[in-house]
N, C-alpha and C positions, 0 to 999 in steps of 0.2 A: 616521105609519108605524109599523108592528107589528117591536118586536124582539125575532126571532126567536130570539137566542139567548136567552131568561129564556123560550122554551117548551122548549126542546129541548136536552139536554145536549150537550155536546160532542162524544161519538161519536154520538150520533144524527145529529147533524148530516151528518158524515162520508159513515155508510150510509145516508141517505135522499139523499144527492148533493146536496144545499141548499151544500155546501165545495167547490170543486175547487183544488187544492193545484197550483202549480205553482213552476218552480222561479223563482225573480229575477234576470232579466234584467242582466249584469255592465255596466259604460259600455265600459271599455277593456281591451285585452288586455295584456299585460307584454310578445308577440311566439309565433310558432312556436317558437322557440329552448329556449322553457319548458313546451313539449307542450300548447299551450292552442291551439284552433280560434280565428281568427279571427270567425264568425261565430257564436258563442256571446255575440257581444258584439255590444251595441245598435249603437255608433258605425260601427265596421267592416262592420256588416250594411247599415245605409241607406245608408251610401257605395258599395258592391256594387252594393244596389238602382237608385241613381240613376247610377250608370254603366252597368247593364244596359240599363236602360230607355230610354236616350238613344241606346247604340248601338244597340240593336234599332230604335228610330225611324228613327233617322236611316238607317241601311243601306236599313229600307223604301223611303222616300222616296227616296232615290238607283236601286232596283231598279225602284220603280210609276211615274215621271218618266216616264220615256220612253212611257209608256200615258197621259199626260197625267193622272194623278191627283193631285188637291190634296192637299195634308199631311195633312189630318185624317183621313183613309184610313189611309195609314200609323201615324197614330197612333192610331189607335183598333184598328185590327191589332196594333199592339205588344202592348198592353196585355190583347189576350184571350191573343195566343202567350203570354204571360208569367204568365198566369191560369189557374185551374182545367179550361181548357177546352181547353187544348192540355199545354204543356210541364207544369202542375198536377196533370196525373192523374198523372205519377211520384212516388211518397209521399217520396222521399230529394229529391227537390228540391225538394216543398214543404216537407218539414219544416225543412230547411236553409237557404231563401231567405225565405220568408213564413213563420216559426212564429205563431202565436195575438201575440204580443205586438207584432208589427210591424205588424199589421194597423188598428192604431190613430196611429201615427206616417203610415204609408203615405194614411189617409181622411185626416188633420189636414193634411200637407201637401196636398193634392189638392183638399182644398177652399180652401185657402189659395190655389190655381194658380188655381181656376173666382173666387174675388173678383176677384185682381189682374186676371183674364181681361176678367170684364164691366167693373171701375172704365176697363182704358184703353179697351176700346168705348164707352165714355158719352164720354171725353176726346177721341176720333176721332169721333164722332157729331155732327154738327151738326143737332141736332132743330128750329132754326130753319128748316129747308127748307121745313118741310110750311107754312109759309107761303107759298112758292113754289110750292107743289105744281101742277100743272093738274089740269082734271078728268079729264084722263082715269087720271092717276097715283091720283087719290080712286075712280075707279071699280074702276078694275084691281085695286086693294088688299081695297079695300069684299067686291067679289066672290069673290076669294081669301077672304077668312076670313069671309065667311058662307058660303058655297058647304061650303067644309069643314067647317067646325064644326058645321051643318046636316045635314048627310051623314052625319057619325060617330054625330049626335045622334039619329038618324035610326034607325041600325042600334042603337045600345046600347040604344033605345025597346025595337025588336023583340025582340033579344036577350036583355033584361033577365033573363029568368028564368034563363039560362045563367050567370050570373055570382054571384059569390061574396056573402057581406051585407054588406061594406064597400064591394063596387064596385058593387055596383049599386045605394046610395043616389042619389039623384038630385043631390046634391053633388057626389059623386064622377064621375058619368057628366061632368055641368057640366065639373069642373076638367081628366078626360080630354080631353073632346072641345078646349076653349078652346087644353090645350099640343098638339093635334094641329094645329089651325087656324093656329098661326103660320106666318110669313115671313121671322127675324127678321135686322134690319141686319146683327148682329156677325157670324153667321154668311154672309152673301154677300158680304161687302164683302173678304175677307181670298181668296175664290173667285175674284171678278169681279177681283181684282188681279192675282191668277198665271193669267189668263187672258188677263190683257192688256186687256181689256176696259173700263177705268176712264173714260176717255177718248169709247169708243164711245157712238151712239146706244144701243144698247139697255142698258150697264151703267149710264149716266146713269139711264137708265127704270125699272129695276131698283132702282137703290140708292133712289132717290126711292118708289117702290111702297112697296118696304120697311118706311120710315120710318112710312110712313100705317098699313101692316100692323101693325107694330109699337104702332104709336100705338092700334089699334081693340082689337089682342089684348091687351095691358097693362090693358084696361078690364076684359074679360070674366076674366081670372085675376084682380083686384082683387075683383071679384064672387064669384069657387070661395072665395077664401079668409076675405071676411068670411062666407060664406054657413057654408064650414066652421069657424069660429071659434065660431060662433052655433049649431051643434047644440048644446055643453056645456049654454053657459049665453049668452041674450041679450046681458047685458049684456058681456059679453068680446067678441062683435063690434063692440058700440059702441065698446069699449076700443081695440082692434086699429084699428079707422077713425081715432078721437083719436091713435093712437101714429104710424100711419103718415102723417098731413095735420101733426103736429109734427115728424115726422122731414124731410119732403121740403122743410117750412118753413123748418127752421133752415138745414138743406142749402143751400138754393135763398138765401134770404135773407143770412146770416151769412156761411157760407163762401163762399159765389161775392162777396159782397162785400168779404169779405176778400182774395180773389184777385185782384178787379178792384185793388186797391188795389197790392196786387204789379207788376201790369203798370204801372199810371200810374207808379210809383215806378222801375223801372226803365229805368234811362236806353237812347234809342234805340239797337240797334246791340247791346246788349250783354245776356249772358246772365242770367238771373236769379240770385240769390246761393242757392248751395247749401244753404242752412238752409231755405229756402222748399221746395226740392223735394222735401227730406227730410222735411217736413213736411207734404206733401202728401201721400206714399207711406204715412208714418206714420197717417195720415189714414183711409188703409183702411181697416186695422186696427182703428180706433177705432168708425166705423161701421158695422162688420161686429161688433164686439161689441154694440150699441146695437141695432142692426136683431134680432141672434139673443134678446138680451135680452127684447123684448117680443117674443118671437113671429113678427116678420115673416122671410121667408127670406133666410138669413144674404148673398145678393148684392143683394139691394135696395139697402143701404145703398152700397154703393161704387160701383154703376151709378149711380146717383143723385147722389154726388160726382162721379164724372167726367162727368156731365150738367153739374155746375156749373162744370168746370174752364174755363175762355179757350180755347177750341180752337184750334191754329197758333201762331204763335211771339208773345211769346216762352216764357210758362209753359208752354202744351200742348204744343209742340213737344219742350222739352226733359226735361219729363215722360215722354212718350213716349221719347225719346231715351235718356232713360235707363234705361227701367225694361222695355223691351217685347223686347229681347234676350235677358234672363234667365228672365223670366217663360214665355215661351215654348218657351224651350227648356232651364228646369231645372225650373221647377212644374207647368206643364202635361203633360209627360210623366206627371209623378205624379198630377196629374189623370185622366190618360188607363189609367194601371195600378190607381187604383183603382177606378177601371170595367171593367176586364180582369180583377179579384177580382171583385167584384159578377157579372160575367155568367159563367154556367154553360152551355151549351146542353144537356146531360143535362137540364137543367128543362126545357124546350121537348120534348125528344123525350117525357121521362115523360107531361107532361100536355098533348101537342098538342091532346086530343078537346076539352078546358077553355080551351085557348086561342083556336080557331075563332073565334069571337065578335068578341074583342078583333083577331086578325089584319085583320075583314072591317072592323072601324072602324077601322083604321089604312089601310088600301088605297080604303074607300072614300074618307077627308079626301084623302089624296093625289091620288086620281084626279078630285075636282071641283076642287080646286086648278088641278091640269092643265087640265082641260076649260074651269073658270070663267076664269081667267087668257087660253087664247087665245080665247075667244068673245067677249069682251071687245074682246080687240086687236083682232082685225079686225072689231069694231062699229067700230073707232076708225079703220078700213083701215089699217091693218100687213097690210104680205106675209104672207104664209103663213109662208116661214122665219122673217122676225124673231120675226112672234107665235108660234110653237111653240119657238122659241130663250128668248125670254121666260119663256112657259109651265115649260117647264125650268127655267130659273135660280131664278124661284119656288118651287119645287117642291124647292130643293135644303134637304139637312139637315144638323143642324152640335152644336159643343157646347151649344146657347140648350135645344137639343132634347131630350139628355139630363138637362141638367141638371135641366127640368123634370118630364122623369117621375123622375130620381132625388129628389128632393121629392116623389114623388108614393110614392114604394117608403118614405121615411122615414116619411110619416106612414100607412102599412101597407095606403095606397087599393088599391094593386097588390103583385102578387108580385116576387119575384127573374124569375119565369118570362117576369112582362110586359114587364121590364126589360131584360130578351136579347133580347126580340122585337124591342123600340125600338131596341137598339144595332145590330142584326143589320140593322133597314131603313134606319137611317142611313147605314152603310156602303154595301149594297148600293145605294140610290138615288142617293148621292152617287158613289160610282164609277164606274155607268153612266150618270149623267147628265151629268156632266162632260164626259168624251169629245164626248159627242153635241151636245154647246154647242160648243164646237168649229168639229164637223163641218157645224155646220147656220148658223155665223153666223162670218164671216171678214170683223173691223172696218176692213181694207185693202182692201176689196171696190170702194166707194164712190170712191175717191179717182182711182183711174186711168182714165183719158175717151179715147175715140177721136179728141173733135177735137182739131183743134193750138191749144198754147196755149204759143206761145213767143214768143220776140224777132224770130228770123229770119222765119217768117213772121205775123207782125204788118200789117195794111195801114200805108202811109206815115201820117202826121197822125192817130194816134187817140191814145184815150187808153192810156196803159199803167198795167197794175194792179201792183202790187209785195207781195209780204207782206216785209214788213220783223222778223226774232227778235231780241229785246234781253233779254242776261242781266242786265245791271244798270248803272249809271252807267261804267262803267271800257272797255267797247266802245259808249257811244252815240255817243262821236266819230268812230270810224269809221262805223258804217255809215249818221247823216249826210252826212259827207263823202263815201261814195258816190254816195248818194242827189243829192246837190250837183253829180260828172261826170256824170252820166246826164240831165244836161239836160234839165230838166221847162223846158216852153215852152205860149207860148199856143198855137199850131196842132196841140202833142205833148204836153200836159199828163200829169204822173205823179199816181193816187192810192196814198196810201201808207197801207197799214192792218201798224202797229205794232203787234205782240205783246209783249208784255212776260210773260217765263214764269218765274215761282216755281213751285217746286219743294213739292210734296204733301208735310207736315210736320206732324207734329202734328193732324189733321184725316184724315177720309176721305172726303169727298164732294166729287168734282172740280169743278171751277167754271170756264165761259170769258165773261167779262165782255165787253160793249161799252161804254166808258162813256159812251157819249153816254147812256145811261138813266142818272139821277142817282141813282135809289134804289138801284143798286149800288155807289156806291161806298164805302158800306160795309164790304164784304165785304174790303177791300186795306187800309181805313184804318190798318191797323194796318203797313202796310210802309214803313218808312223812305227806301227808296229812289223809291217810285211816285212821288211827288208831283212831287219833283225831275225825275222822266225826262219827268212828261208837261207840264212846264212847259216844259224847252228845246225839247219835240217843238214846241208850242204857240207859242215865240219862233222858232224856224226855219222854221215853215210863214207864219207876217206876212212873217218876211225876203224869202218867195219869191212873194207876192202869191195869185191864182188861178190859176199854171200847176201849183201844188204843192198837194196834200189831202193830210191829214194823218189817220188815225181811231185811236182808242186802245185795245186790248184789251189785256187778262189773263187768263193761263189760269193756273190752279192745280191742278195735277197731276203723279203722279208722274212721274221720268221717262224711265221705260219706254212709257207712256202718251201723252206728250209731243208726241209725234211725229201724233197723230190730229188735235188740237185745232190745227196748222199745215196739216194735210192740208187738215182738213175746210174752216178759214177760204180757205185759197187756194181751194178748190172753188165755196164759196159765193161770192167775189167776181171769181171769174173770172181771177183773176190770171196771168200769163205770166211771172212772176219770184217764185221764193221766198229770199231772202237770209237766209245762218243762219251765226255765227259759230263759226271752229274753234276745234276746244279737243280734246285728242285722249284726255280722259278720258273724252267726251262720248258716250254710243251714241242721243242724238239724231238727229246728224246723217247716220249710216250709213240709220236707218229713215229720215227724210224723202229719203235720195237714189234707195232703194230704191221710196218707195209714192207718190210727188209725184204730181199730176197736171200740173202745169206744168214748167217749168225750173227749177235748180235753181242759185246762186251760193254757195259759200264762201267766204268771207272770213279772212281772217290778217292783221287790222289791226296797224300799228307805227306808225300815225300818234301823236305825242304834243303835237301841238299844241292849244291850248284849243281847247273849243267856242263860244267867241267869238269867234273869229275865222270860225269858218263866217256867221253874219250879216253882216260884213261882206261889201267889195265881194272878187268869187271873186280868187282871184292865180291865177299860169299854171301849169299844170299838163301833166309829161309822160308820154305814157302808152304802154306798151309791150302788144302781142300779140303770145304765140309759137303761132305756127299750126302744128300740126302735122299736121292734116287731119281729118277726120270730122264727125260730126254732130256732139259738142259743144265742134270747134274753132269751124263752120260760126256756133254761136251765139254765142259770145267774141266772136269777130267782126263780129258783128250788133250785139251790144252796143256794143261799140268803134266802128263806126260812128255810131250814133245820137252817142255825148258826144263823139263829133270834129266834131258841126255847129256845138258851141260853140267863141265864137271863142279861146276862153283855154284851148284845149286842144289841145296838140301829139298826133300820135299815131305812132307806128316799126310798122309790121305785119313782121315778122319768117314769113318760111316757110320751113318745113323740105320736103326732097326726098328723096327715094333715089336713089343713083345707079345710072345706066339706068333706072330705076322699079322696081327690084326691088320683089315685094313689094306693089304696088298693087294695090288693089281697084277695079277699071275702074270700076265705078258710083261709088266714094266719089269717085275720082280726078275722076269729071267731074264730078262736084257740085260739088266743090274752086275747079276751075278755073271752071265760073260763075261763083262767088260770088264768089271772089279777082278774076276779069276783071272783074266790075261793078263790082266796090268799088274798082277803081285804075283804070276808066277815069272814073269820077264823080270821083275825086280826086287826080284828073290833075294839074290844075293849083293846089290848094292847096299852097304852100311848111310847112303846117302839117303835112299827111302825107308819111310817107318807108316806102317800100315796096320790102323785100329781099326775096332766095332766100339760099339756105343749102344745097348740095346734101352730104350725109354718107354714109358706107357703112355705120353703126352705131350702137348707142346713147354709144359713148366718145368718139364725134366731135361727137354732138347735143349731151352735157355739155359740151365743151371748145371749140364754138362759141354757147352760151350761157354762158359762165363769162366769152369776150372780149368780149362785149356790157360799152358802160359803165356800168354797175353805178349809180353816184353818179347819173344825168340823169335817172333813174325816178322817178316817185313812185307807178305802182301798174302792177303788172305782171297780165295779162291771158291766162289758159290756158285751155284744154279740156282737161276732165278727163281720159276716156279713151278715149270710146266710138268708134272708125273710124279709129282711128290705126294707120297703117304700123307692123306689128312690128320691121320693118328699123332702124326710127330708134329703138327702143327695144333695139335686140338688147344683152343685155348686162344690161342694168339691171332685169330681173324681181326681182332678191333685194336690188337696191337700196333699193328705198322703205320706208320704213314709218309714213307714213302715208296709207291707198288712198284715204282720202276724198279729197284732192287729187288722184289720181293720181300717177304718177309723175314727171311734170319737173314738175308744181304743187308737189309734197313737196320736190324738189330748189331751185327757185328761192324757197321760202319759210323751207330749211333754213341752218342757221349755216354750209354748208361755200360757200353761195353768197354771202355776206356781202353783204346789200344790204338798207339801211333799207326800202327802200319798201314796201307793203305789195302783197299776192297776194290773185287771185279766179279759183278755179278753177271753171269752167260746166262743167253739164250740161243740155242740151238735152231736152228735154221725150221723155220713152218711151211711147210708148203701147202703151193694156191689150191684151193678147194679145201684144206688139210683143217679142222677144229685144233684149237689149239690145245695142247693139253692130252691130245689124242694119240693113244699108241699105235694109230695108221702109220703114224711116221717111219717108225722105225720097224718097218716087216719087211724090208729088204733085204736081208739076211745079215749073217756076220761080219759083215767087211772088216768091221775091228780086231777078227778073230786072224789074220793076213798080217798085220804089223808086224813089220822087223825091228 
């Protein structure tokens, strides 16, 4: 390097501008008190900054929400309003919030935001999928990024002569076109979750596309960059290849083995020791110097760590846990603002004639994206909406997208000018395309069926299907012991297809296991609790011979999401009974009562007895129904029937009335009375059932004639939730409840003001699609109940 000053004297220096003199930047202020600016000072200024920028986000995102826009809209709005391109052109606020010297604290964090960014998508990423993948996941993917990459490559051929001498090397066209043709996970997967979508067929399909996308484009940017490495000089692409097969080695090798090491070591149950976490985060850093060191781009290295991290608990879990609240929402911001510096659109309008070119290879990768993606699906027959829903999701853009042409603006391939173009179509695509996912794919769609699939009407002697939900060992004895009343018999045999649902942690790619396939059960091994659940599942289905099946799944996922993987299992098995335990943190249970296709059980277990004692011989059990009329008393009912045929089961059907009938709904009323006549003239004469009226003028008299009930003789009491119930008998009690998922005398008889051990199961009776709930359309089928033997 030539030193300039032993050519030029020191005012020369000055008047040829080779000096710009500025003044130095102070740390801290002494306070206003002492007539000194605040933001005259480095500390005070970033602190400014990162509270602008967080609240200008976040306000977005509370304003764009209700238009269905995901965050990165918002945040990528923040950050232009806060840039040269809106609130920037005022010269007093840029010189006052951004002067020259912040502009370097503001990139250093922000690229520090896009590391942390990709290291936890490699640690949510489980790249072991694409070994699952199907072909049609391989084809759908394949055809996205060649279709596009092809397309761009296509036009920048044509174009070439319009573009500048660095961009129209044939490197540079290569490494264009390669970041237009992504797909990539990090960004759809953070999409497909505030969409609700995780769960569904098509974000399944999607997130798995992804992967392969991901996997095929990672090839072809390996490729732009030795290729660009190797214009200097040969042997530095050789280099760059050595650096980067040592880098992913030690990565892949060392540290993932030293992390495996982490997990064996930490005992079941328990969190890993804080020194480890620390030292994984620390970890970033390390490889993010290492990676920039030789050349490669400064996020390789920490995507590549969080490739190696254990995904799900208990490292990745609490890696994530700890680190992806912050990262989100205090680096990334700064991520997102120094991309709001960087983009101008004055560049774009100055030299739109120079941009044409690059515009038509950005629209056209998109547009075979689109087109390749649903031509594909419906080779594969996907509907039209799924496949154009798909097509969409695909097509969405995110930070993977930026980031890579901003690599592409450092190493001078492209202008500032290109780089607004990119930000500008991220935005707009992903804004408009969102909505339109939405609009064109509703993952509740599926679940709800016009035929009946309930208890009540059930034929006599079949089989009944049940989906049984189990959060973990602490409720398996209860809904057992359910399973145990409900009299599975040879001529009525029950199959039970057990869910067992963890919670999406540390990982992003949802999973619903059947284990009877052995080569899944990997995917759980790592859960302390599975083994144990599916061993007593396993010892209670022997206890009960062949009138009881048993099948074992796992879903993992979040759970918001939750609620698809119970839908869709009861759908596929047919089921007439979904059993899901309360928990009133839970907004599980509100979606599956809302989107069921079958019926629907709550349970408020307080059994505390071992689960050993369920294998033994049954003891007697009393069980009480409070009927208070409608369709999902109608099925209580039904229920309570079927486990009164055993003979170790007492049953009390309790009914409530209005007095003179105020208040009845003529149709409920005589559905009522069918069903109530047939069930107490068939058990007429059993001394085992005991069959009252109750007649009350309101809801104070309904409480205070369930409150004299003996309390102590129950051991599981039996409601209908809500649906066709006399207002009359509730009058009063609307602002009582406050739990609805029970309804309201379910919430009351399972509340502490009712004090009674036994445990509550609140029914809802099966709604069907198009059907108002609450509605006596449901049941104008006829009698079928009136048929029971």
């Amino acid at each position: 390097m030539v030193n300039i000053a032993r050519i030029f004297e020191p005012s020369d220096l000055f008047n040829n501008g080779l000096i710009v003199c500025q003044k130095k930047p102070k740390e801290h202020s002494y306070g206003i008190f002492y007539g000194e600016n605040p933001l005259d000072f480095t500390f005070p200024l970033v602190l400014l900054q990162m509270s602008l920028v967080i609240l200008v986000t976040h306000l977005l995102h509370f304003l764009l929400k209700p238009f269905r826009q995901p965050k990165i809209v918002s945040e990528i709005l923040g950050g232009i309003i806060l840039g040269p391109s809106v609130l920037g052109r005022n010269e007093k606020y840029r010189a006052y919030m951004f002067p020259v010297n912040s502009y370097y604290m503001i990139r250093n964090i922000g690229v520090v935001g896009f590391m942390y960014f990709f290291f936890l998508a490699g640690v949510k990423m489980d790249i072991t999928v694409i070994t699952r993948a199907r072909k049609k996941h391989w084809y759908i993917g394949l055809a996205g990024v060649v279709a596009s990459f092809c397309s761009s490559l296509t036009v920048a051929v044509l174009e070439r002569r319009s573009f500048d001498k660095e961009t129209a090397k044939a490197s540079s066209i290569w490494g264009i076109s390669s970041s237009l043709s992504m797909a990539s996970f990090p960004v759809l997967y953070p999409i497909i979750r505030e969409l609700n979508l995780l769960s569904s067929g098509i974000g399944r399909m999607a997130l798995y596309t992804a992967i392969v996308s991901d996997v095929t484009g990672m090839n072809t940017l390996l490729i732009f960059e030795v290729w660009k490495q190797g214009e200097h000089r040969a042997i530095v692409a050789l280099w760059y290849v050595v650096c980067f097969m040592g880098i992913v080695t030690s990565i892949v090798g060392a540290a993932r083995q030293a992390m495996l090491w982490i997990v064996r070591n930490t005992p079941e149950g328990k969190p890993v020791d804080q020194i480890y976490v620390v030292t994984v985060l620390a970890g970033v850093m390390v490889v993010g110097f290492i990676a920039d060191m030789f050349g490669l781009t400064i996020v390789n290295g920490p995507l590549w760590l969080g490739l190696a991290v254990p995904d799900g608990p208990p490292l990745g879990a609490i890696v994530v846990e700890k680190s992806e609240t912050f990262v989100r929402n205090i680096f990334m911001p700064f991520s997102f603002l120094y991309i709001g510096i960087i983009f101008d659109f004055s560049y774009v309008i100055e030299q739109w004639s120079q941009l044409k070119p690059f515009v038509l290879m950005v629209l056209a990768a998109y547009m075979a994206r689109l087109v390749s993606t649903l031509v594909v699906s419906r080779f594969f027959d996907m509907v039209v909406k799924d496949s154009l829903a798909l097509s969409l999701i695909m097509s969405l853009k995110g930070e993977v997208d930026i980031l890579l042409f901003l690599h592409l603006t450092d190493r001078t391939i492209i202008g500032r000018e290109h780089f607004t173009v990119i930000v500008i179509t991220v935005a707009a695509v992903t804004a408009l395309v969102t909505p339109l996912i939405s609009i064109l794919y509703n993952p509740t769609r599926p679940y709800m069926v016009n035929k009946r699939r309930n208890i009540q009407h059930s034929p006599p002697n079949t089989e009944l299907h049940i989906v049984a939900c189990i959060h973990g060992e602490e409720n398996l004895s209860g809904v057992l012991k359910l399973l145990e009343v409900s009299n599975p018999t040879a001529n009525s045999p029950i199959s039970v297809y057990a869910l067992y649902m963890v919670e999406l942690v540390g990982r992003s790619n949802p999973v619903l296991i059947d284990h009877k396939k052995e080569n899944q059960e990997q995917v759980v091994s790592d859960n302390s609790n599975f083994s144990s659940i599916q061993h007593a599942l396993r010892i209670f289905q022997e206890a009960r011979g062949e009138c009881l099946k048993i099948s074992s799944y796992t879903t993992i996922t979040s759970k918001k999401s939750m609620y698809q993987d119970i839908c869709e299992l009861a759908l596929s098995k047919k089921a007439c009974l979904i059993i899901v335990l309360f928990n009133k943190n839970n907004g599980v249970n509100s979606n599956v009562l809302a989107h069921a296709p079958c019926s629907v059980g709550i349970l408020v277990d307080r059994s505390r007895s071992p689960f050993q004692n369920l294998v033994k011989n049954s003891m007697h059990r009393h069980l009480a129904v409070i009927f208070l009329g409608g369709a999902d008393a109608r099925e209580a009912l039904s229920y309570a029937d079927r486990m009164a045929v055993n003979p170790d089961i007492s049953l009390t059907v309790i009914r409530f009335l209005s007095h003179e009938n105020e208040g009845d709904n003529k149709m409920e009323k005589k559905l009522d009375d069918g069903l109530v006549t047939w069930f107490w003239v068939k058990s007429e004469g059993s001394n085992r059932i005991v069959y009252r009226e109750v007649v009350v003028r309101n809801g104070e008299e309904t409480i205070a004639s369930i409150q004299a009930l003996d309390k102590e003789r129950y051991d599981l009491w039996i409601v209908g939730r809500k649906n066709g119930i006399n207002p009359v008998l509730l009058k009063g009690l609307s602002n009582w409840s406050e739990n609805n998922e029970l309804g309201v005398i379910g919430d009351y008889v399972a509340s502490a003001d009712f004090d009674s051990k036994a445990s509550v199961l609140a029914v809802q009776q099966q709604v069907l699609r198009g059907q108002d709930k609450g509605s006596s359309a449901s049941v104008l089928g006829g009698y079928s109940f009136c048929t029971r033997k």
